[in-house]
C-alpha positions as CSV (number, residue, x, y, z in Angstrom):
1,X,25.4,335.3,201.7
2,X,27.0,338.1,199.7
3,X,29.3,340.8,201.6
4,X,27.0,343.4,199.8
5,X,23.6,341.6,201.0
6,X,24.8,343.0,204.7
7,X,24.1,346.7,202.9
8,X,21.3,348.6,204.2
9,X,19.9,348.9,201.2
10,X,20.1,345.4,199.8
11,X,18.7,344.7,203.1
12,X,15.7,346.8,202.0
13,X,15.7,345.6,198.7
14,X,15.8,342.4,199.5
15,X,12.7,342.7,202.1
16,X,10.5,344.4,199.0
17,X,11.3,341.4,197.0
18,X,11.0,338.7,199.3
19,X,7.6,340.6,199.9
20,X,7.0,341.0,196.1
21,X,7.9,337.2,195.5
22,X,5.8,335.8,198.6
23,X,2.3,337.8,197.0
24,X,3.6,336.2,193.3
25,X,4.0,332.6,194.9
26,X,0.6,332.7,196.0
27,X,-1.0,332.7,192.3
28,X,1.7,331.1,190.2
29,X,4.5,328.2,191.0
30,X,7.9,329.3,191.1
31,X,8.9,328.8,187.3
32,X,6.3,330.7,186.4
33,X,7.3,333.8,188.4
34,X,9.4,336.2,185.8
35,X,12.0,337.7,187.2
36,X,11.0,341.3,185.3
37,X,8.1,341.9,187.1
38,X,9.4,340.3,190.4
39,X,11.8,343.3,190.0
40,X,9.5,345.7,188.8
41,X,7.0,344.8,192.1
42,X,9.8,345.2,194.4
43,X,11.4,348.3,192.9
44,X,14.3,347.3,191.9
45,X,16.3,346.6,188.3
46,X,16.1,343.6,187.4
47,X,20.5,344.0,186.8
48,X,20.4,344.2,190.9
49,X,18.6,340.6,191.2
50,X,20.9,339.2,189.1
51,X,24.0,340.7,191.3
52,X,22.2,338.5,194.0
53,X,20.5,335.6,192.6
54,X,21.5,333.7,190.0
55,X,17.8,333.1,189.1
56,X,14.3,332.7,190.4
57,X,15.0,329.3,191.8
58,X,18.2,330.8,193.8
59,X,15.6,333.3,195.0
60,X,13.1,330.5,196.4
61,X,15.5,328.9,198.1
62,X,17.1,331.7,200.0
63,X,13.1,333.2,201.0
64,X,12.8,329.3,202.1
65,X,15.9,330.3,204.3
66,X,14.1,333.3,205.5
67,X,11.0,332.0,206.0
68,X,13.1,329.4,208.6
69,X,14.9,332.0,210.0
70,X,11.6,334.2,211.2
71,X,10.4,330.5,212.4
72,X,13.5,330.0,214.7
73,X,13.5,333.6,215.9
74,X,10.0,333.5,216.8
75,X,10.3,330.1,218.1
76,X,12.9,331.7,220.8
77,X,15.0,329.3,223.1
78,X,15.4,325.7,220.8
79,X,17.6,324.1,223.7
80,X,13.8,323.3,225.5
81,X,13.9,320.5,222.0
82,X,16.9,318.7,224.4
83,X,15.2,319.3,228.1
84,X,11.5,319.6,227.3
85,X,10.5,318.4,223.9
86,X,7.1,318.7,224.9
87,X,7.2,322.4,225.0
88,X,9.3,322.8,222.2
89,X,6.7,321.1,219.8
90,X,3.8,323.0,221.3
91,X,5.5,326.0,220.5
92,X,6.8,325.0,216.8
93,X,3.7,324.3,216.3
94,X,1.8,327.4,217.2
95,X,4.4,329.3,215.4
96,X,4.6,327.0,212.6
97,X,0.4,326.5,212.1
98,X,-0.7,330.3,212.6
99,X,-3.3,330.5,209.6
100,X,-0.7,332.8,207.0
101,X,2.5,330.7,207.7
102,X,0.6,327.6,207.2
103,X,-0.7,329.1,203.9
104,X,2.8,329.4,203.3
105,X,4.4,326.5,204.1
106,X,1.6,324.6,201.7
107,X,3.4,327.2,198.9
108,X,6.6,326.3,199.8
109,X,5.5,321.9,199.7
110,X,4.2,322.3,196.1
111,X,7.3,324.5,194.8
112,X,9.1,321.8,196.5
113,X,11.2,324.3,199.3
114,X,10.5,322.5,202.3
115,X,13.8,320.8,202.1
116,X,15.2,324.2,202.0
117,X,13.2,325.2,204.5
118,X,13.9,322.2,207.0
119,X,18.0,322.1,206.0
120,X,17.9,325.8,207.5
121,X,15.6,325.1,210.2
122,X,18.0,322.1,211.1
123,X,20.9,324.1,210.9
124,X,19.8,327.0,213.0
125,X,18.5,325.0,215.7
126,X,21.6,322.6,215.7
127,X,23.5,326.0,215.6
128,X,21.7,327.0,218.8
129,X,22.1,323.5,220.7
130,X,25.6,323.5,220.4
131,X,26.1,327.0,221.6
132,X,23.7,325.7,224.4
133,X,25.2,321.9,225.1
134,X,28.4,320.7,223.7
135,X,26.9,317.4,223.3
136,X,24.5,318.8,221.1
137,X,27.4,318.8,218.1
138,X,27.2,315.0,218.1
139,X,25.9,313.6,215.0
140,X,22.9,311.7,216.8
141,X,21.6,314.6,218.1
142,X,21.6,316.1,214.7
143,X,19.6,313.4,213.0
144,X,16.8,313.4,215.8
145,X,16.5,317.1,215.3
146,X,16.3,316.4,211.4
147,X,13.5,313.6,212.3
148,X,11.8,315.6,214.3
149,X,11.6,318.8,212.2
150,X,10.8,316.3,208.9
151,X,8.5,314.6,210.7
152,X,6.8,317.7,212.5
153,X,6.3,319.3,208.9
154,X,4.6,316.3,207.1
155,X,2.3,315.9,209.6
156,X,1.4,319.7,210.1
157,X,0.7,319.9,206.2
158,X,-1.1,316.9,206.1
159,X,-3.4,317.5,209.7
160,X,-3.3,320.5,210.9
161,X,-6.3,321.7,209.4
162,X,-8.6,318.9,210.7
163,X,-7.6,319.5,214.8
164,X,-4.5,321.1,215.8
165,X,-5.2,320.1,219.2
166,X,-5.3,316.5,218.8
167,X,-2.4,316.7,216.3
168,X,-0.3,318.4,218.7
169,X,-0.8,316.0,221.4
170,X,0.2,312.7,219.3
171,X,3.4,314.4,218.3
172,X,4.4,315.6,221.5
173,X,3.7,312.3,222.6
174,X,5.7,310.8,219.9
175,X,8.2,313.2,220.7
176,X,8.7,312.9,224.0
177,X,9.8,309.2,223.4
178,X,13.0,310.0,222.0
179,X,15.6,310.2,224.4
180,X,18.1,313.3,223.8
């Protein structure tokens, strides 16, 4: 992130148009999003997104980023994915299928950000793990997480729709086989 991104009113900015592009995303994939009216929705010049963003497609994948982070800070203590990985996928889940972020995250799969989306999610939690557990840094820890979160997020866009219930219990099943 840019030094100037930590300025109040970037930060303001920066909410209008992550606002302004999440309403666009809904009726139009990303490449079809012009940057002139993304800046004209959001208030801004379009000169300002470009001091930001190098285009529309840098712009998707830092609201991807966002999108994560307002997953992992709702989503509260991640260490439970190390001690209780039953409660951790209960709770990714409820925050993760609530009816507008599962709306979302089916925007995100077909302008192919969940990558994007996962990569910040990994590092976040993996960020809070280690703070947590020093043997959290090791590189098999990280690749669970990464299994986990990849295989969380196909399943929720493919099933969560039909009954979370049941969903949820298979994968906290599932999850509670791997040993961390």
């Amino acid at each position: 992130m840019k030094e100037a991104k930590k300025d109040l009113r970037w930060v303001r900015s920066e909410r209008n148009l992550f606002r302004a592009f999440e309403e666009a995303l809904a009726s139009k994939p990303v490449g079809k999003i012009s940057v002139t009216a993304l800046a004209r929705e959001a208030d801004m010049n379009k000169s300002t997104f470009y001091l930001h963003y190098q285009d529309i497609f840098d712009l998707a994948r830092a609201f991807a980023e966002h999108v994560a982070d307002d997953v992992v800070a709702e989503l509260g203590d991640c260490t439970e994915l190390l001690g209780k990985p039953n409660a951790f996928i209960s709770r990714f889940i409820a925050v993760v299928g609530k009816p507008g972020r599962r709306a979302l995250a089916g925007r995100l799969a077909s302008n192919q950000l969940v990558m994007p989306f996962i990569d910040r999610l990994v590092d976040r939690i993996c960020n809070e793990l280690a703070a947590g557990q020093p043997e959290a840094l090791r590189l098999d820890t990280r690749i669970k997480v990464i299994f986990v979160l990849v295989g969380l997020m196909g399943t929720l866009q493919r099933h969560l729709g039909e009954d979370g219930e049941a969903v949820s219990l298979v994968l906290e099943d599932l999850v509670s086989e791997l040993r961390f």
